[in-house]
N, C-alpha and C positions, 0 to 999 in steps of 0.2 A: 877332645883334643888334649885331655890329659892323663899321661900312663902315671897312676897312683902305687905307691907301696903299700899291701893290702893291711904289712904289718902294722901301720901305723892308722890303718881304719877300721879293720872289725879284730875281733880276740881270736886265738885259736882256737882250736878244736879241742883241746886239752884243759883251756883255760874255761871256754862254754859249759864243758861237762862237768868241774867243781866247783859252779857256782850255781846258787838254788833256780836265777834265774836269773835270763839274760839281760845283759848290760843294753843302757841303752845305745842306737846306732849316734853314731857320731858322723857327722858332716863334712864333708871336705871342701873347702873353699875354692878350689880349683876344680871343682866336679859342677858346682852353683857357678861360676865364675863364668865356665867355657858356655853353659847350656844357657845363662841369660843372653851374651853377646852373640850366643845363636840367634836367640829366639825375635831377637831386634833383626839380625837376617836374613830371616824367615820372610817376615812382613815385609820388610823392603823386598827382598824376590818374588812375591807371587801378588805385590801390584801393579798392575798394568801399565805401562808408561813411564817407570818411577825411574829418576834420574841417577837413582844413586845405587842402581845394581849393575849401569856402569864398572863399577871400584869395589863392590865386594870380591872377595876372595876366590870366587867360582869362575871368574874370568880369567886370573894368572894361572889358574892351574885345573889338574883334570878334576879332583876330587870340589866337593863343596861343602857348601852347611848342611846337608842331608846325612854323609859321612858323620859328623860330629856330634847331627841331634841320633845318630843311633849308637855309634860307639859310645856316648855318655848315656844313653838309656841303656845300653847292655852295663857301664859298669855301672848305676843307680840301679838296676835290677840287683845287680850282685849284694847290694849293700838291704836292699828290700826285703827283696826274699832269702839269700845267703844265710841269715841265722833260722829262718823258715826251715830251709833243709835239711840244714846240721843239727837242729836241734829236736825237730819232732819229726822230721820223714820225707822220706818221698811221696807219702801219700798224701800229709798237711800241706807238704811244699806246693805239692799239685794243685791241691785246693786251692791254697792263697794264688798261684798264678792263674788259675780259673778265674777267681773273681776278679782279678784285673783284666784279662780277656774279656770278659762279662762289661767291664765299663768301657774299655775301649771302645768295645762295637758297637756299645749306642751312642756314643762321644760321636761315631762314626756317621751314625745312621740320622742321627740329630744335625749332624753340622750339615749335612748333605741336603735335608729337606725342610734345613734355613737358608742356607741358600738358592736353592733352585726356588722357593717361593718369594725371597726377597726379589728376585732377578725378574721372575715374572711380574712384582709388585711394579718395581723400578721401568720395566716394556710399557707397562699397562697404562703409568702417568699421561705417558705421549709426550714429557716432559725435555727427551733427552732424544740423542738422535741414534744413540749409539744401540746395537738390537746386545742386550746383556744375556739374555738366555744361549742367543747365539753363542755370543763369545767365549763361554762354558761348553758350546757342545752339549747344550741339555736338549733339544728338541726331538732326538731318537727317544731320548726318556719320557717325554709326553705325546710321542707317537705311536707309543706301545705301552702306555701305562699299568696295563693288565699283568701281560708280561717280565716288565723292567720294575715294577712294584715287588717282584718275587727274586728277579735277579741282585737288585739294592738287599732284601735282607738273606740273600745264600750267598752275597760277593762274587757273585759271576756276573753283576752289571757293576763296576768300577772304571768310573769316568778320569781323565787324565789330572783332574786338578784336588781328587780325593782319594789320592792312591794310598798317601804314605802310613795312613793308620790301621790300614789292614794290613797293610806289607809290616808293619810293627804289632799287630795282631800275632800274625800266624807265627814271626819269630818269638811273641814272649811264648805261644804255644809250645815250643820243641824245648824250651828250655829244661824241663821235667825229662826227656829222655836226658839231652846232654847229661845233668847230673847225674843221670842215674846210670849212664856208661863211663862217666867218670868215674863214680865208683868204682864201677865192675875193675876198670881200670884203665887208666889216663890217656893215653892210646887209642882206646878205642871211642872214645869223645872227640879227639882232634881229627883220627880217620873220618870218621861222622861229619863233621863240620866239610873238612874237604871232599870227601866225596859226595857232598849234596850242591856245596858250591860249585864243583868242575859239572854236574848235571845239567847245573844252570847253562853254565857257559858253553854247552855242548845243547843246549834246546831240550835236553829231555824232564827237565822241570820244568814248569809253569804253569800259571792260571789264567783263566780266561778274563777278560775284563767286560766282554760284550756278546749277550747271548746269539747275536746274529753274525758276529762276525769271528773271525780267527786271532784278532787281538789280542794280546795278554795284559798280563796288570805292567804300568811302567816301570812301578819298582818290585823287581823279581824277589819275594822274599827268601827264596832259595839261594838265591847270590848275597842278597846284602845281609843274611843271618852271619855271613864270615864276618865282618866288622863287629856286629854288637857281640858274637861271642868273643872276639877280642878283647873289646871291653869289659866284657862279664870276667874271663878269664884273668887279666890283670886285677881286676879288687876284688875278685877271688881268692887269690893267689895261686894258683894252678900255674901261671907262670910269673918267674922273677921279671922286677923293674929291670929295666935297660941299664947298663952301665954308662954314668958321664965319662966322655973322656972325647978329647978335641977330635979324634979319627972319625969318630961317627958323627959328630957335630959337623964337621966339614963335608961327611960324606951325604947325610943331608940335605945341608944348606946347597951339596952343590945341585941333588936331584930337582930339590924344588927350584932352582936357576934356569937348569936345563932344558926342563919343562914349561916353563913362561913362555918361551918364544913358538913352543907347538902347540898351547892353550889361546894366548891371548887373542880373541879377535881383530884386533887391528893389526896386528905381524899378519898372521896366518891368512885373510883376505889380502895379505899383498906377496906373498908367496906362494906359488903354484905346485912346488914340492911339498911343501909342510901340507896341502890340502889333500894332497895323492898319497900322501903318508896316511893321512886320519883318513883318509874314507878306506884305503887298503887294510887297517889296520884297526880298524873303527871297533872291533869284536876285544881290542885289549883295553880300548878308553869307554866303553859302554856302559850308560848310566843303569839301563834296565838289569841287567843280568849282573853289573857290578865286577868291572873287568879289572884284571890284575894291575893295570897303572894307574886306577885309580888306586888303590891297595896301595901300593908301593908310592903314589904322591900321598898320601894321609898320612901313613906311618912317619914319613919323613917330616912333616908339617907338624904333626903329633908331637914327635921326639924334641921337636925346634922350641914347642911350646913348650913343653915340659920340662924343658932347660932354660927356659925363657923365667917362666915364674917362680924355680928355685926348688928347694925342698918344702914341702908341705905349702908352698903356694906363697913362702914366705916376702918373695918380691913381691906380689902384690898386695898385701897387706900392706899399710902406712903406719909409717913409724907411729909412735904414741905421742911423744914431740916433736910434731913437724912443721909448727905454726899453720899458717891458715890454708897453703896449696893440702898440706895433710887431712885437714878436716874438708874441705871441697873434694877430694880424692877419699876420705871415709866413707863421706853422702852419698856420691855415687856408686862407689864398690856395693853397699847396703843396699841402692836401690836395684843393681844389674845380676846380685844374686838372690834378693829376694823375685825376682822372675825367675831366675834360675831353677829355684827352690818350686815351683809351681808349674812346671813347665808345661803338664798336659792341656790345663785350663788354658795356659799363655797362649800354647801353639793352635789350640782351637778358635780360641778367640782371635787369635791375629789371621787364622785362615777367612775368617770371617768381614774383621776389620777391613783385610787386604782389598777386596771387593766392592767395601764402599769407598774407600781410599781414591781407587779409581774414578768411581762415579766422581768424587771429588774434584780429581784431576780433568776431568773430563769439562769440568764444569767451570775452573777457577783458569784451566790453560796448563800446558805444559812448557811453554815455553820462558817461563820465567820462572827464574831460581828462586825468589822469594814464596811463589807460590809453593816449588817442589819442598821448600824444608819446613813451609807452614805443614803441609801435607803430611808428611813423614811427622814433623813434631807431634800433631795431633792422634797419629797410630800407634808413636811413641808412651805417650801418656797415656792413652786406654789400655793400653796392656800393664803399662805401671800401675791401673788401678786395679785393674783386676788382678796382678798379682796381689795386691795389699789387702783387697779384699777376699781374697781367698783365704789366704796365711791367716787372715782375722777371724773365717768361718770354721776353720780349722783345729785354729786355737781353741775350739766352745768357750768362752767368755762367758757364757750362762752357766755352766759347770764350777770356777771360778768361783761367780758373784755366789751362791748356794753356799758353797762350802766354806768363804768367811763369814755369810749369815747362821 
């Protein structure tokens, strides 16, 4: 949710090439910033019952947190691999995004047959009344084990609540072409991008999600590749920052106005037109294929943000001297971007978290607000730890300790 100036993130092309070796990648606080306050609305959406996906942002309008964790993964790619490209090739570049494809898909394949075995563990108790396998939609999966054991590792069996890491698979996949017809030249990158995305929206992309059925995956990664190469493309720099100036500001704030009242659920179940609108019209707000209003609410939400937090993310940073709301307001910022900073681990783990969450809720009541923010605190702070613990495994610390002994 935030359009970066690439100047002020990676070096140029000119400056890469007279220097023995490249600089290190520098961080942008507004890139850690948006992707932690994701990743906390990640987990409140895909717990079951949770009271507080009420008020996330996916309900005022068409776009949501799926938009955000990919347009910030296209521009963290950018900043990843981007001196990859530039600097040893189209063929290293490939490489290094192979090996990330390469972890994604067991990140995939892993989170996938921890939960369907937790879910069966959780049945098995007798303990609870609720059927969890069901609730997943896993039981075609251990109907046809033989079969759906081969479609889980070719991605032709992709169940509805483990879409979104293949759909981000296959787009870090294309990225090696895009570069490499940016090269040839820039033009023919952006044709590419659109002309795979209008595929989408026209049916004639797509992948199956279910070997027995006609289904496709829910998030089309032919449509939603248009988002993260936007983002790629802004901390690339292939395209300039947007210009501040109050006309676009207005023009914005008024789309994303306009739109509230033909997103929000509670207007739209009391309006009979707004309903005949979205279902007539359901091919331009389409989360699967990634239809152009949602585009055009992201962009606008994007630009709001991006004017929101200043230059270089400066409004969100705390003053140095701000007494004590400043240092309460450091602690936190530290702790929402250090998730930020960690994001793949985060969002796995909270896909996972999310599930027991439930069981939680299931179990403590949903009907009381005490319980629902015990709940959430608790998925809160596993993911807090597991960013911390990550950042720590990352750091090698045993490398460290060596090299002052």
């Amino acid at each position: 949710m935030t359009l970066a100036d690439p100047s002020q993130i990676t070096p140029s092309a000119s400056a890469a090439r007279a220097q023995p070796s490249a600089p290190a990648r520098i961080r942008d606080p507004r890139l850690d910033f948006f992707r932690g306050i994701v990743m906390f609305i990640i987990l409140i959406a895909h717990t079951p019952g949770n009271w507080l996906t009420l008020w996330i942002p996916a309900r005022f309008g068409f776009s949501d947190a799926t938009e955000v964790f990919v347009f910030c993964s296209g521009m963290a790619s950018a900043i990843a691999f981007g001196a990859v490209f530039r600097d040893q090739g189209i063929a290293m570049g490939t490489a290094r995004v192979a090996f990330r494809c390469w972890q994604v898909y067991w990140a995939h394949i892993c989170l996938f047959l921890a939960i369907a075995a937790t879910m069966v563990v959780l049945n098995n108790t007798g303990w609870f009344e609720r059927d969890y396998v069901g609730q997943l939609n896993l039981y075609p999966f251990f109907k046809r084990p033989d079969e759906n054991i081969v479609g889980l590792l070719t991605l032709t069996y992709v169940p509805n609540y483990f879409d979104i890491l293949p759909m981000y698979l296959v787009v870090l996949a294309m990225m090696p072409l895009v570069v490499a017809l940016h090269r040839i030249k820039p033009l023919l990158a952006l044709s590419f991008v659109m002309l795979v995305w209008f595929g989408a929206q026209f049916d004639a992309l797509a992948l199956p999600a279910e070997p027995w059925s006609a289904r496709e995956w829910f998030f089309n990664p032919f449509g939603w590749q248009l988002v993260f190469f936007t983002g790629f493309a802004f901390m690339s720099g292939w395209l300039p920052a947007p210009p501040r100036n109050r006309a676009l500001i207005f023009l914005a704030g008024l789309v994303v106005l306009i739109i509230i009242p033909l997103a929000y659920y509670r207007i739209t179940r009391q309006l009979p037109d707004v309903q005949a609108w979205r279902s007539e019209y359901r091919v331009l707000i389409a989360k699967t294929d990634f239809g152009v209003l949602r585009y055009v609410h992201f962009l606008a939400l994007a630009y709001l943000c991006w004017i929101a937090v200043g230059e270089a993310g400066r409004r969100i940073l705390p003053p140095q001297s701000g007494g004590a709301l400043a240092e309460i307001w450091r602690r936190c910022l530290a702790v929402i971007m250090k998730v930020g900073q960690q994001s793949l681990a985060v969002f796995i783990t909270s896909m996972f978290t999310a599930r027991l969450l439930g069981v939680m809720l299931d179990t403590l009541g949903r009907s009381s607000l005490a319980s629902q923010l015990f709940v959430n605190a608790v998925g809160f702070s596993i993911l807090i730890g597991v960013a911390y613990g990550v950042g720590w495994f990352k750091s090698q610390p045993w490398r460290r300790k060596k090299a002052v002994a």
